[in-house]
C-alpha positions as a printed NumPy array, in Angstrom:
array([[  41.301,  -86.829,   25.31 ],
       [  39.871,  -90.018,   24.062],
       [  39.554,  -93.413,   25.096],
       [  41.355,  -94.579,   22.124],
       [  44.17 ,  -92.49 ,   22.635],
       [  45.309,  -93.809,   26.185],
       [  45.323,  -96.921,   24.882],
       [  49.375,  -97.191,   24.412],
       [  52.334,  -99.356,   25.234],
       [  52.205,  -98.972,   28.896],
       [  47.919,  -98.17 ,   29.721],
       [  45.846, -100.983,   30.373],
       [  42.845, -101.979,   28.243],
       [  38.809, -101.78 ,   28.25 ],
       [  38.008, -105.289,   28.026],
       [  35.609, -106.7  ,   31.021],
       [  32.645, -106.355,   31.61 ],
       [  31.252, -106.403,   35.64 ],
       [  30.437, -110.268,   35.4  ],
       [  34.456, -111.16 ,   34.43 ],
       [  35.554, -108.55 ,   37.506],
       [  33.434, -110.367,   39.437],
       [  34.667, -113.896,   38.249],
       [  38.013, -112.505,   38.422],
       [  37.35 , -111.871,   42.43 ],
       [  35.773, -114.702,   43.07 ],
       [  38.854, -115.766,   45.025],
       [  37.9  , -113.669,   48.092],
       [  35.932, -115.845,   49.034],
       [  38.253, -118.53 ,   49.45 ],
       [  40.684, -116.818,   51.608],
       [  38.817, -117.814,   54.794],
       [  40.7  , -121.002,   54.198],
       [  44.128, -120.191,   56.494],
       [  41.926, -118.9  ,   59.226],
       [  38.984, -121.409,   59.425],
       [  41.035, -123.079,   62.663],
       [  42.693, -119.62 ,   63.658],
       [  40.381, -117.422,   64.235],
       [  38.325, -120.177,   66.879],
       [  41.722, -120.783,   68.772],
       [  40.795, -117.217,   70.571],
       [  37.376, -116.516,   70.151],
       [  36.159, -119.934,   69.641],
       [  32.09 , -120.089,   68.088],
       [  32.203, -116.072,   68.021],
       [  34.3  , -116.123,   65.173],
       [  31.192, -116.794,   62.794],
       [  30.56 , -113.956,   64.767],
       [  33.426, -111.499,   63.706],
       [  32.994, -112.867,   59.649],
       [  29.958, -111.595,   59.587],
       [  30.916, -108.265,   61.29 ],
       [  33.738, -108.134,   58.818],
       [  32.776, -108.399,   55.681],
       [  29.565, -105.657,   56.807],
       [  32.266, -103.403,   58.09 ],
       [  33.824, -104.318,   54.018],
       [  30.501, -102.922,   52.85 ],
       [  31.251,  -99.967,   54.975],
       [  34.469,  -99.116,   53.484],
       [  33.561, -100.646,   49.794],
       [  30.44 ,  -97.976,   49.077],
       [  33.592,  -95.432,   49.757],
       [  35.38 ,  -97.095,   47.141],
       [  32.534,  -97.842,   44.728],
       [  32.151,  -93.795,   44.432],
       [  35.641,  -93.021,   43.803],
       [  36.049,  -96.025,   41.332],
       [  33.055,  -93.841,   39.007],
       [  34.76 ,  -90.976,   40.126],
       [  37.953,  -91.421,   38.906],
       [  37.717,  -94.173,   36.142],
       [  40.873,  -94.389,   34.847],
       [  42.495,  -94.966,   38.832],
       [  43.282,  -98.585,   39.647],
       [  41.413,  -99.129,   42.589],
       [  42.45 ,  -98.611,   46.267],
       [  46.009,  -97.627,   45.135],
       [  44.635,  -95.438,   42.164],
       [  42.68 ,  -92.872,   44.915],
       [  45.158,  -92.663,   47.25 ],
       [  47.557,  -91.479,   44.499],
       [  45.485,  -88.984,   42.455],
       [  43.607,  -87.379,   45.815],
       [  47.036,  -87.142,   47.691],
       [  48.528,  -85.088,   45.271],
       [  49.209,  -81.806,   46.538],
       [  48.53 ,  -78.556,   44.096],
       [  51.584,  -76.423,   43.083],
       [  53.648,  -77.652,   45.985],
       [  56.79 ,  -76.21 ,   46.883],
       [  60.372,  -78.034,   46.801],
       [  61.81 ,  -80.341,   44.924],
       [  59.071,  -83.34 ,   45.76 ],
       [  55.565,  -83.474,   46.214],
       [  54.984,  -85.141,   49.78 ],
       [  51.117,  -85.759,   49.123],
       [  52.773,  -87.995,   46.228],
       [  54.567,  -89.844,   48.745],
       [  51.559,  -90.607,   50.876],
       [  49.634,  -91.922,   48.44 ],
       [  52.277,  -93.907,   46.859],
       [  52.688,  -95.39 ,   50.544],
       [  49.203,  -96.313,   50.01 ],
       [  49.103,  -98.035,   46.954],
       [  52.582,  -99.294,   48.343],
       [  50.962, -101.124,   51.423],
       [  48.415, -102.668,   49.417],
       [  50.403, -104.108,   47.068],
       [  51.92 , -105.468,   50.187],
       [  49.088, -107.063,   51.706],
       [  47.827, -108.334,   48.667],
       [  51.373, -110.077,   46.838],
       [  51.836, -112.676,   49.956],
       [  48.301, -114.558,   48.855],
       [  50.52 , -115.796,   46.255],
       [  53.171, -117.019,   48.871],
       [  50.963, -118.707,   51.507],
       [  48.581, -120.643,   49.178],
       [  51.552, -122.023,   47.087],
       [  52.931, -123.462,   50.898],
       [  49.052, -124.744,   51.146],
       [  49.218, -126.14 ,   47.659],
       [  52.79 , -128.304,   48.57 ],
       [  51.502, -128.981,   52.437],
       [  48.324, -130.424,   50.696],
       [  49.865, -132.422,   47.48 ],
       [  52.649, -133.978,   50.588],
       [  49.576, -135.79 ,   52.153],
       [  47.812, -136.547,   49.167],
       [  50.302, -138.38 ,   47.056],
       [  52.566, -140.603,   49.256],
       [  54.564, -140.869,   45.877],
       [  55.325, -137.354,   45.911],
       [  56.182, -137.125,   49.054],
       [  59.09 , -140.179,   48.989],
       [  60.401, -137.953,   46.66 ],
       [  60.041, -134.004,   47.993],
       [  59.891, -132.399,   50.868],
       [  56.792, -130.124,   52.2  ],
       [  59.223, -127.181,   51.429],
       [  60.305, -128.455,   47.874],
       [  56.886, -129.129,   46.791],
       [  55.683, -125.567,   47.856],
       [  58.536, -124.453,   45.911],
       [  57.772, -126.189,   42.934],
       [  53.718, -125.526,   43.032],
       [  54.499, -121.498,   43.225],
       [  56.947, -122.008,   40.263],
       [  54.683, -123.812,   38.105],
       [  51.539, -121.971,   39.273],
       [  53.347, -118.511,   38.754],
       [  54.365, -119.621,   35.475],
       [  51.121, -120.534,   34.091],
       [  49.465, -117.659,   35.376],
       [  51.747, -115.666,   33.517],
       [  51.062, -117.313,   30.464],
       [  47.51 , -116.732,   30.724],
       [  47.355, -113.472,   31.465],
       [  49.719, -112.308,   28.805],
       [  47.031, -112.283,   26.705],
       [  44.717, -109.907,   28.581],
       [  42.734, -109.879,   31.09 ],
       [  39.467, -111.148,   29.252],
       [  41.542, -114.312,   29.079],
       [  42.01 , -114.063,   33.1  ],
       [  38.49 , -113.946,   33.778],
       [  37.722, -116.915,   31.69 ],
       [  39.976, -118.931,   34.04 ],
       [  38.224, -117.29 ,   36.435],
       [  34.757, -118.729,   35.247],
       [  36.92 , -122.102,   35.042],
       [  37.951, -122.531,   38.538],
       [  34.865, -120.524,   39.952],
       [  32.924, -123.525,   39.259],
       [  35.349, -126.744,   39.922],
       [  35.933, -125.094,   43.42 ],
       [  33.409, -122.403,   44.798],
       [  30.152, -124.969,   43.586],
       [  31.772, -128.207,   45.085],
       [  32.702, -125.821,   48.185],
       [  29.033, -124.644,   48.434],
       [  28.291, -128.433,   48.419],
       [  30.424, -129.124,   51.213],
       [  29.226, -126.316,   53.33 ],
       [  25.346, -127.035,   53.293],
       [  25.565, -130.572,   53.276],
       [  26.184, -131.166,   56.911],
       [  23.294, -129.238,   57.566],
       [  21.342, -131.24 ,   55.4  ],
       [  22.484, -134.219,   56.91 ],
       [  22.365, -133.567,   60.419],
       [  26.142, -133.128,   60.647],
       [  25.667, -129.466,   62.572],
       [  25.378, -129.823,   66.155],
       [  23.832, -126.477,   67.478],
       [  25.427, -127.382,   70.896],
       [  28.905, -127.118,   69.64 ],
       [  27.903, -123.739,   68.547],
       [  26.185, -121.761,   71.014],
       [  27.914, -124.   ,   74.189],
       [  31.433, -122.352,   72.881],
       [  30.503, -119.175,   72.238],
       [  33.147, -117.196,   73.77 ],
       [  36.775, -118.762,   75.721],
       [  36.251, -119.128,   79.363],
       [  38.673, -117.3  ,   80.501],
       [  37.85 , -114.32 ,   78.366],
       [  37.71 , -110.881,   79.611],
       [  37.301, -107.814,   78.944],
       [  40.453, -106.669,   79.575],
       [  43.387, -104.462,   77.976],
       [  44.944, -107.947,   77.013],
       [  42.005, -108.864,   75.512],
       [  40.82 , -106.085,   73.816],
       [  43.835, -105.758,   71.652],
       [  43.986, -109.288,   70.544],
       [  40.463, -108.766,   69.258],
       [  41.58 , -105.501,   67.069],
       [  44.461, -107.722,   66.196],
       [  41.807, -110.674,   65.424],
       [  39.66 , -108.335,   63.279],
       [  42.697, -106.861,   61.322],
       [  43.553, -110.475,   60.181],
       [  40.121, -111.039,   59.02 ],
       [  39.35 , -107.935,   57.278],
       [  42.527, -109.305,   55.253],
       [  40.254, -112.195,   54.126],
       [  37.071, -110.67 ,   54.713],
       [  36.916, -107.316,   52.904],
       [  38.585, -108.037,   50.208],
       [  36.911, -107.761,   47.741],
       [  37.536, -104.504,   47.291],
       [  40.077, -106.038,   44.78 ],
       [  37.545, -105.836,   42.291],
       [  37.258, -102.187,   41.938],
       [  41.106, -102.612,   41.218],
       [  40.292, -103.199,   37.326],
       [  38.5  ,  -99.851,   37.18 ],
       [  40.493,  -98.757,   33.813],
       [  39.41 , -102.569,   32.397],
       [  36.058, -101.892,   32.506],
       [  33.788, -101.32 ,   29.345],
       [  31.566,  -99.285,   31.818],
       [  33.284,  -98.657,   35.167],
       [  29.96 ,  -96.524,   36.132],
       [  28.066,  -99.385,   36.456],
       [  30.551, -102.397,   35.96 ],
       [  32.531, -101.564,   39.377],
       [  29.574, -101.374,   41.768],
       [  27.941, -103.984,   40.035],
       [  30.966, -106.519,   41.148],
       [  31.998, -105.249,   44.063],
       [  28.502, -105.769,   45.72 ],
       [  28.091, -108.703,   44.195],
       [  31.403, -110.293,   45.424],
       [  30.365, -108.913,   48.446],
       [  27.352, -111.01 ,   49.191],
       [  28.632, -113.813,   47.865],
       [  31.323, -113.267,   51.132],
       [  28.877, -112.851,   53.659],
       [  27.311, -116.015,   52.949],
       [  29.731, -117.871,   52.385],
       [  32.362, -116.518,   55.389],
       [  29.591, -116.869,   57.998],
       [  28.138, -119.957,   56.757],
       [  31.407, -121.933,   56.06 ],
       [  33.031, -121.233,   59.507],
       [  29.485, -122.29 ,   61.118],
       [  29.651, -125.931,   59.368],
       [  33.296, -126.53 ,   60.351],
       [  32.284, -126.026,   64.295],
       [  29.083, -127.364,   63.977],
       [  30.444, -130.788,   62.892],
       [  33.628, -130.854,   64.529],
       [  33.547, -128.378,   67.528],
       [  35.928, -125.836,   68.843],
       [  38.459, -128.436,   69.978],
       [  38.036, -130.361,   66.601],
       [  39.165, -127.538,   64.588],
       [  41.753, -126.274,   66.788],
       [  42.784, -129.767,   66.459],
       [  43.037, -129.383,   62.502],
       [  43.867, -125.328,   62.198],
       [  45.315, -125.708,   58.653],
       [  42.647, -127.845,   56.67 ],
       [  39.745, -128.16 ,   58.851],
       [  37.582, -128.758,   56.004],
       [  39.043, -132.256,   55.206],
       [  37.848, -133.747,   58.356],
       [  34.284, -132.168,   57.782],
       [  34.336, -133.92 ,   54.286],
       [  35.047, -137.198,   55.647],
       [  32.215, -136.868,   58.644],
       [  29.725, -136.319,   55.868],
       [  30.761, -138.019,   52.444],
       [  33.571, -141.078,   53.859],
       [  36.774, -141.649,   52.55 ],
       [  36.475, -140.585,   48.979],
       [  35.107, -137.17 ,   50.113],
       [  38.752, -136.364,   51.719],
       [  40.271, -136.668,   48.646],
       [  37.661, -135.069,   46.455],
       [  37.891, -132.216,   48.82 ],
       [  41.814, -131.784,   48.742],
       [  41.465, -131.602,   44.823],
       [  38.875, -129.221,   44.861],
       [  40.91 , -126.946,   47.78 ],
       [  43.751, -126.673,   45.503],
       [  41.674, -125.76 ,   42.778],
       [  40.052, -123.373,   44.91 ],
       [  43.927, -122.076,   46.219],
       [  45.051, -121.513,   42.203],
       [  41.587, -119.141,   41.723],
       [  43.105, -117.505,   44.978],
       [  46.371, -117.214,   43.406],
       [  44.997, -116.128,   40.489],
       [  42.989, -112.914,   42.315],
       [  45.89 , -112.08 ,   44.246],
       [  48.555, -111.999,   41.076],
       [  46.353, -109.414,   39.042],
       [  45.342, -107.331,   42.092],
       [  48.876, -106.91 ,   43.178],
       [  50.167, -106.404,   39.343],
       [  47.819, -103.783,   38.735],
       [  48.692, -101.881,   42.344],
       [  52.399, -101.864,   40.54 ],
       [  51.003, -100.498,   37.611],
       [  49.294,  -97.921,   38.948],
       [  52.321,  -96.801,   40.843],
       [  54.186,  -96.68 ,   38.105],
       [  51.632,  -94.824,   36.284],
       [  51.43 ,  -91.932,   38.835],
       [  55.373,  -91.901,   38.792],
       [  55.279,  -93.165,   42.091],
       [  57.419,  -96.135,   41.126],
       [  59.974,  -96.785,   38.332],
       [  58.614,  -96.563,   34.555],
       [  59.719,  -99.863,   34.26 ],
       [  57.204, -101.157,   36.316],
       [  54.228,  -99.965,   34.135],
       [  55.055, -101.596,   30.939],
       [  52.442, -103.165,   28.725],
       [  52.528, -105.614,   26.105],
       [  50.498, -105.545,   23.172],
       [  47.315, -107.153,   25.555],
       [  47.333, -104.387,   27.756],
       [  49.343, -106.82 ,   30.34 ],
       [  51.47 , -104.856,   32.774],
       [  54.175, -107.997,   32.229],
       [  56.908, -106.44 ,   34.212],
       [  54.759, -106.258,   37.593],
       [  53.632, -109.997,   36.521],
       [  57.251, -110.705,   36.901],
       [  58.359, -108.851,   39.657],
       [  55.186, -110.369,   41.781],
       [  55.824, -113.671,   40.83 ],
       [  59.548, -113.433,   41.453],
       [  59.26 , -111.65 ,   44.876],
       [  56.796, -114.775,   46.315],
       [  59.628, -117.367,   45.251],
       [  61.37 , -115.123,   47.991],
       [  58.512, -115.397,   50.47 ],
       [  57.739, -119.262,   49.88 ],
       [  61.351, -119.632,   51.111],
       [  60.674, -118.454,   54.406],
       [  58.381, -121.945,   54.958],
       [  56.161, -119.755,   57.307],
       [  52.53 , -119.106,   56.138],
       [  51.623, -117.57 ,   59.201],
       [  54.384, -115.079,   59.612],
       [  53.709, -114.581,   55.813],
       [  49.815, -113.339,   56.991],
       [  50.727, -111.31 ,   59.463],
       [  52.775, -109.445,   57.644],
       [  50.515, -109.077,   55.019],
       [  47.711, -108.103,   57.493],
       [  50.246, -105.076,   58.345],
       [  49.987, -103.445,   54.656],
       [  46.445, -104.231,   54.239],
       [  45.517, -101.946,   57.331],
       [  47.851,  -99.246,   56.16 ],
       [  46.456,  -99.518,   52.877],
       [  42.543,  -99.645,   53.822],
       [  43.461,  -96.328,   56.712],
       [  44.974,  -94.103,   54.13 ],
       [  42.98 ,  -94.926,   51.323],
       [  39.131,  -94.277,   53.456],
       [  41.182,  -90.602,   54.433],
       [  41.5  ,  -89.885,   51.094],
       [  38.051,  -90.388,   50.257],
       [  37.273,  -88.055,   53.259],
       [  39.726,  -85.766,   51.54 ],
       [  38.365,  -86.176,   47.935],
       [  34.787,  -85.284,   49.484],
       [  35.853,  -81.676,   50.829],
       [  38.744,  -80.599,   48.958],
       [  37.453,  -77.854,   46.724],
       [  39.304,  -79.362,   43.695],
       [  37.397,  -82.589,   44.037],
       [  34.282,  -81.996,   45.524],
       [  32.4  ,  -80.585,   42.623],
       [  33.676,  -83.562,   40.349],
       [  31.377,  -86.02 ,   38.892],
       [  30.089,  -89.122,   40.801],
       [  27.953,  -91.237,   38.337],
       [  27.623,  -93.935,   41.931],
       [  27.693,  -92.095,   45.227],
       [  27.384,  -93.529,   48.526],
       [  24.633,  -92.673,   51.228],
       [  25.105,  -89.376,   52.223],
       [  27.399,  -88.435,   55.101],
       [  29.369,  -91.213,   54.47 ],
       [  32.492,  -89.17 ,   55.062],
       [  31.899,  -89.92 ,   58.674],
       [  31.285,  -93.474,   57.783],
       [  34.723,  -93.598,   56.13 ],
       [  36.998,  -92.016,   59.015],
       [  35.101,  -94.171,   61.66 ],
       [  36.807,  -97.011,   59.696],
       [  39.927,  -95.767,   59.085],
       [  40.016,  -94.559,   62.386],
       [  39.599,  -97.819,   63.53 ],
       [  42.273,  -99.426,   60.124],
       [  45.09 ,  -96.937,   61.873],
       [  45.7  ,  -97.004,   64.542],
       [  43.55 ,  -99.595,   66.126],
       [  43.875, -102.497,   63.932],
       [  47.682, -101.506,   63.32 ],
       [  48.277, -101.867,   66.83 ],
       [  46.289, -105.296,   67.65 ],
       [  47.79 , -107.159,   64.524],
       [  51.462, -105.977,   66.071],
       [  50.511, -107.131,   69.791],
       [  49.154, -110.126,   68.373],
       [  52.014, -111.11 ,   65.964],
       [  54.624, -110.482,   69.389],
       [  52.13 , -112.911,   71.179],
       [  51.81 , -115.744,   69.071],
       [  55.051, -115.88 ,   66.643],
       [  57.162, -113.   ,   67.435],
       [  58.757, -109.786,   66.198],
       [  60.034, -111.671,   62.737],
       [  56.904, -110.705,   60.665],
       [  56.035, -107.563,   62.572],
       [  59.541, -106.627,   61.534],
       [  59.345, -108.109,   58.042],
       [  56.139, -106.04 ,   57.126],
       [  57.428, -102.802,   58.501],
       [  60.897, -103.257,   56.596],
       [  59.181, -103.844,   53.288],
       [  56.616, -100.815,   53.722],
       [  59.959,  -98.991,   54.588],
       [  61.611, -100.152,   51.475],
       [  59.18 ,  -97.556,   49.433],
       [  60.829,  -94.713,   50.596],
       [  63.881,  -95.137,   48.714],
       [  62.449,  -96.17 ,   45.828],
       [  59.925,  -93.469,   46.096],
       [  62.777,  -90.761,   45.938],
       [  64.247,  -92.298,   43.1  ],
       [  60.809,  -92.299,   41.116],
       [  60.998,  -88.698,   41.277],
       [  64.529,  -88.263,   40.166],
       [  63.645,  -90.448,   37.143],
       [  60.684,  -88.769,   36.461],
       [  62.188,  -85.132,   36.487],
       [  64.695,  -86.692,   34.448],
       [  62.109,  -87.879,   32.016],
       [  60.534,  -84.143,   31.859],
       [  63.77 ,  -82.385,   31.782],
       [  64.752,  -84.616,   28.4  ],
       [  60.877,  -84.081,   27.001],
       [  60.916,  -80.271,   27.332],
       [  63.258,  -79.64 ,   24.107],
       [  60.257,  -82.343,   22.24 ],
       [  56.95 ,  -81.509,   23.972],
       [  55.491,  -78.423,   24.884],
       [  54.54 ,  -77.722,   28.445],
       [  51.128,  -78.518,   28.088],
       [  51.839,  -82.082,   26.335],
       [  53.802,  -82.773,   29.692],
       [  51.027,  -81.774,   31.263],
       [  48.681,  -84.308,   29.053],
       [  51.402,  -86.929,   30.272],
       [  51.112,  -86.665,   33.683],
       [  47.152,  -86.542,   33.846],
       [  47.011,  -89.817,   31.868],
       [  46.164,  -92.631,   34.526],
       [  43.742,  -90.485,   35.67 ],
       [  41.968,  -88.578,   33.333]])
């Protein structure tokens, strides 16, 4: 089948090359900023310590996903694999369970990656309340967080009706009035003295840390929040059928995303302790990086940096609401989700998943809590990253996919490499992110991530009653193997 021909009303369209997925992604870096003062509060200087160790364990798991990106171009990323391995071969009954697994997948990481939208809007209002005293005589934190999502949402939308070649451009846009001015910030108090070793390696771990039961799962729980920020950059393989050449385009941007967040996680969290200490960022958990700005560049660099952070928190936005779009698509696609989720305009812009994103965050911004928000985003994204490294296992010694073509392949062996990790995504991570959560804020978003991941299931059941609907009223049309065609489309 040709290229030209799955380009329809509701399939998405070749238009990027590696260097717009990459621009495109270039929010990842960015989302160390909610957990540049959390992370410390347990594990104080070792948590330059656990970035680093994060984003190499998102190398790890992103060579896994780099080979089934080339293997199955047409798949949307993480949610794309999980889908099309899952899928279990003349199964018997009226639904195909594999389906469901995979769905759950894809499911889990649209999950963990739709709240980004929700907590940096609440950034956006928290920081335009202390910025503009005339702004906030007249609104609230709240109503200002409510206000930035609508009008940030909106414009998004706007852009990215047009395709996504228009969304990287942004991406170039913002890229360089916040990641070069935030590269700035984060070598200049090395340059001028600012770091104090001392406050470094004389707070490397708590004092009272041990290692104990107690302990151990907070750390799991401490890693499965930063993996949230850290590795993802996965999201770039997630515009595998926008490539012009997703054998070379998709490694090409994840790696490079990838280095970018090593340097950039490790080094960033080093200058905020090294200028202000352990106690000075606990001190400022939300927006450490303002303080730093006005130790080094006065007054005028507080402000500067504010503007530049909520530049930096639209490009975040902006990463988040075509990742998680494109996870709805894909569902859809698969017939893992209702068709009406998969629909296209004339751009190739899945509009309806634009919508539904946009409109589900208004409903998260409402709950005022950007923490509880994370958590229960860091619940999906573990689900998500543990199913989706089994199916690569899976997709390296089923028969049926074994032998299929792998234009980028990872070291070999990496099978083992890939259920070490999600061995240690589910259940390890699962279960420190839940004891943590019951720790610090309580059941709420333990029990608000599990009810949404449980929401699938009925909306998975009535996916496959549409779509044998769909089949039984194409049959008189279509011959058997046009259905066939049909359903092999996303992934062909």
């Amino acid at each position: 089948m040709s290229e030209n021909s799955l380009n329809t009303a509701n399939h998405l369209k070749r238009s990027i090359d590696w260097k717009q997925g990459l621009s495109i992604s270039l929010g990842v870096p960015l989302l160390i900023l909610p957990s540049l003062g959390y992370i410390p509060l347990y594990l104080s200087a070792a948590a330059i310590l656990v970035w680093g160790l994060s984003v190499i364990q998102g190398f790890m798991q992103n060579a896994a996903y780099a080979e089934m990106a080339t293997t199955f171009p047409k798949a949307s990323g993480l949610p794309g694999y999980a889908q099309h391995i899952f899928r279990t071969e003349n199964y018997k009954g009226k639904y195909d369970k594999g389906k469901l697994i995979g769905g759950f997948s894809a499911w889990s990481y649209w999950f963990a990656w739709n709240p980004v939208l929700a907590i940096f809007a609440i950034l956006v209002g928290g920081y335009l309340h202390g910025l503009f005293p005339v702004l906030a005589g007249a609104f609230t934190e709240y109503q200002l967080s409510l206000i930035s999502g609508l009008v940030i949402f909106a414009g998004l939308f706007v852009i990215n009706w047009f395709g996504l070649k228009d969304g990287a451009i942004l991406g170039y846009i913002l890229a360089a009035v916040s990641l070069i001015p935030l590269i700035i910030l984060t070598f200049a108090p090395f340059a001028t003295g600012h770091v104090e070793l001392d406050n470094i390696t004389g707070s490397w771990m708590p004092a009272d840390w041990a290692w104990d039961m107690h302990h151990i799962l907070i750390l799991f729980g401490i890693f499965a929040i930063a993996q949230w920020s850290a590795c993802g950059w996965e999201t770039a393989a997630i515009y595998g059928p926008e490539y012009k050449n997703p054998s070379k385009d998709v490694p090409k941007a994840l790696f490079a995303c990838g280095i970018i967040c090593f340097f950039s996680y490790v080094l960033v969290q080093a200058a905020v302790i090294g200028v202000l200490g352990v106690d000075g960022v606990i001190a400022e958990p939300i927006s450490p990086l303002i303080p730093v700005a006005q130790a080094v560049f006065g007054g005028a660099g507080t402000t500067i940096t504010i503007i530049i952070l909520i530049a930096a928190m639209i490009l975040i936005i902006q990463t988040a609401y075509l990742g998680s779009s494109r996870a709805l698509h894909s569902m859809s696609a698969e017939n893992n989700l209702p068709k009406i989720f998969g629909k296209t305009n004339r751009h190739g812009t899945p509009f309806i998943a634009l919508l539904v994103t946009a409109a589900f965050n208004m409903v998260l911004i409402s709950m005022g809590s950007m923490t509880a928000i994370l958590a229960a985003a860091a619940i999906g994204y573990t689900c998500a990253n543990g199913i989706s490294l089994f199916a690569y296992v899976k997709a390296k010694k089923h028969p049926a996919l074994a032998n299929l073509e792998r234009p980028f392949k990872a070291p070999k062996g990496w099978n083992r490499v890939a259920m070490l990790f999600g061995l240690f995504n589910l259940p390890l991570c699962l279960i420190g992110v839940v004891y943590l959560n019951s720790l610090e804020i309580g059941w709420a978003p333990t029990w608000l991530g599990f009810i949404v991941l449980a929401l699938y299931i009925p909306i998975w059941f009535y996916s496959q009653h549409e779509s044998t609907r769909t089949k039984q009223e194409a049959s008189p049309a279509r011959s058997s193997d046009d259905v066939e065609d049909l359903e092999k489309l996303p992934i062909i």
